[in-house]
C-alpha positions, 0 to 999 in steps of 0.5 A, a space after each residue: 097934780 105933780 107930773 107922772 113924769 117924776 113919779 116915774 122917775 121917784 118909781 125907778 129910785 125906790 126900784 134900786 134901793 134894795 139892790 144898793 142895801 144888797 150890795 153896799 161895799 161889795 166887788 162889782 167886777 165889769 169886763 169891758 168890751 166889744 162894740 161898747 169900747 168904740 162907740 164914744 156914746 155907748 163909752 161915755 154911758 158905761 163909765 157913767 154906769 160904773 161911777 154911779 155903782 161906786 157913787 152908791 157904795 159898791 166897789 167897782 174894779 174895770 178890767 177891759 179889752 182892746 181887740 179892735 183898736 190893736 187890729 187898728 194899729 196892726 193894720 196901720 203900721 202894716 200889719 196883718 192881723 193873724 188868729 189861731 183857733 180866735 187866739 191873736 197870734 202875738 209875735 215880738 212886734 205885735 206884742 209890743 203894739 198890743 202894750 201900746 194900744 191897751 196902755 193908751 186905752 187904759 188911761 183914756 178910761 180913766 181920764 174919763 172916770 175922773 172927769 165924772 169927778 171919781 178918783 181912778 187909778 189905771 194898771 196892767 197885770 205886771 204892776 204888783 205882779 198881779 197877773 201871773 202866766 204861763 205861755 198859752 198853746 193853741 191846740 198844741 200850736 205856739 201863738 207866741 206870747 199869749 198867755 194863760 194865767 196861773 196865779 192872781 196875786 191881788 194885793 194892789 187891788 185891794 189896796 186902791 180900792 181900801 184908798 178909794 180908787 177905782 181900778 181900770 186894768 189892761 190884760 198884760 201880765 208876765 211869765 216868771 222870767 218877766 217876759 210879757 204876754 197879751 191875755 184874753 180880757 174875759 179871762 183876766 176878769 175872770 180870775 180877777 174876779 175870783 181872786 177878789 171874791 167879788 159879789 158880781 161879774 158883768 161882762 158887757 158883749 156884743 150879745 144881748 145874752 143867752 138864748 135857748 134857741 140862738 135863732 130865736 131872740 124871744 128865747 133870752 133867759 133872764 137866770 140860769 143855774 151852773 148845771 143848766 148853763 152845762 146842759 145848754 153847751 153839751 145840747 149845743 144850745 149855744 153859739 159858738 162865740 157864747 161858748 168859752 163866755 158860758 165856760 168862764 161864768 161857770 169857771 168864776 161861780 166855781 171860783 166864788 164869785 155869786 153871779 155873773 151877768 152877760 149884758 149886752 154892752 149896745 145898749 145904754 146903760 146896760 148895767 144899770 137895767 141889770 143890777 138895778 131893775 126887778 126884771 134885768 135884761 141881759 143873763 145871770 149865771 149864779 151857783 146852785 144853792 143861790 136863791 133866785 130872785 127872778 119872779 115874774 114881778 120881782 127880781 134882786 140880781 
């Protein structure tokens, strides 16, 4: 009798099969961030996630944060972390920190990329003149050089991944007189995706995803529409820190994107049980005309 054990294991190949017919030689966009950045096991499951989406014919593009790790080196050159409205505010030095810490970030993600044997080319918006911006106000306030982007100009993207490199990109883009700003990384994905047409935006979190009611965690909801995803932030349904996250799905769905997932990067392989299995775990986000595929039984996300 052959063990249930590999039956199982058989189970959960034939499971995937159609979200890889679906989605072969699509653009998976993954924001990269949160705990899943510090803790090396959770940093080696997520990169084994998204070596395995290119390894099945998806064409995956990483764009990551680095919050953390800069608030580490701010603090230990002696610096203090300071943030507007949860902004950074980004002076001369800081900025130049911020480059320093997102570059050495940058390349240990595609040291270990490589090291699962895929070809991975690490970038910052300034390279090809990817991420345009302009300076970012807080309220009216100057945060220093944060910036807000204006104007994505992918070619350098599509060109490694038609060479068959999986681009890894650090949010720092330029204004027109080449002086160089710190981005939010969710907005850097965000346009990012929506330049690239991309099929998927996954953003991995320190959330688990979206509730109906915040306090009750047995309120997760697996799909959601544009419209109703509005509704939840007009009746104050969500919490502050899935407001602007809620905002920028429904910005990149705008922009063309078919679906954007929050996934909650604590847990291992995320984005595999996501893109892979019937029922998902974390949210997808997805336009109104987009069929559902969320049943009770059967999903394609």
């Amino acid at each position: 009798m052959v063990n249930q054990k590999y039956l199982d294991k058989a189970e959960v190949l034939i499971e995937a099969l159609p979200y890889i017919q679906r989605f072969n030689r699509k653009i998976v966009v993954v924001k990269y961030g949160g705990s899943a950045m510090v803790d090396e096991e959770l940093k080696k499951n997520v990169i084994e996630d998204v070596v395995l989406l290119k390894l099945v014919g998806f064409k995956p593009i990483i764009v990551h944060g680095g919050g953390k790790e800069i608030n580490r080196w701010v603090e230990k050159v002696g610096m203090e972390p300071r943030f507007v409205n949860g902004l950074r505010v980004t002076d001369t030095d800081t900025m130049e920190l911020a480059e320093m810490v997102l570059g050495k970030v940058n390349k240990e993600l595609v040291s270990l990329v490589q090291s699962l044997g895929v070809k991975a080319v690490g970038i910052s918006g300034k390279d090809g003149g990817l991420l345009h911006v302009d300076k970012k106000l807080s309220d009216g306030q100057d945060i220093g050089f944060v910036g807000e982007i204006n104007k994505v100009t992918p070619k350098l993207l599509e060109d490694l991944l038609e060479k068959d490199f999986l681009p890894i990109v650090c949010p720092i883009g330029m204004d027109q007189d080449c002086h160089t700003y710190n981005i939010n990384a969710d907005d850097a994905a965000c346009a990012i995706a929506s330049a690239m047409n991309a099929e998927k935006l996954a953003f991995l979190t320190d959330m688990e995803g979206v509730y109906r009611d915040p306090q009750d965690p047995k309120t997760l909801i697996s799909e959601l529409r544009v419209q109703e995803a509005r509704q939840l932030i007009t009746q104050g349904n969500v919490g502050g820190g899935m407001i602007p996250k809620l905002n920028n799905c429904i910005h990149a769905i705008q922009e063309g994107v078919n679906r954007v997932h929050i996934l909650d990067g604590r847990i291992p392989h995320s984005l595999l049980l996501e893109i892979f299995t019937n029922k998902g775990i974390g949210t997808a986000i997805l336009r109104e005309d987009e069929e559902r595929y969320y049943h009770e039984n059967e999903s394609v996300h």
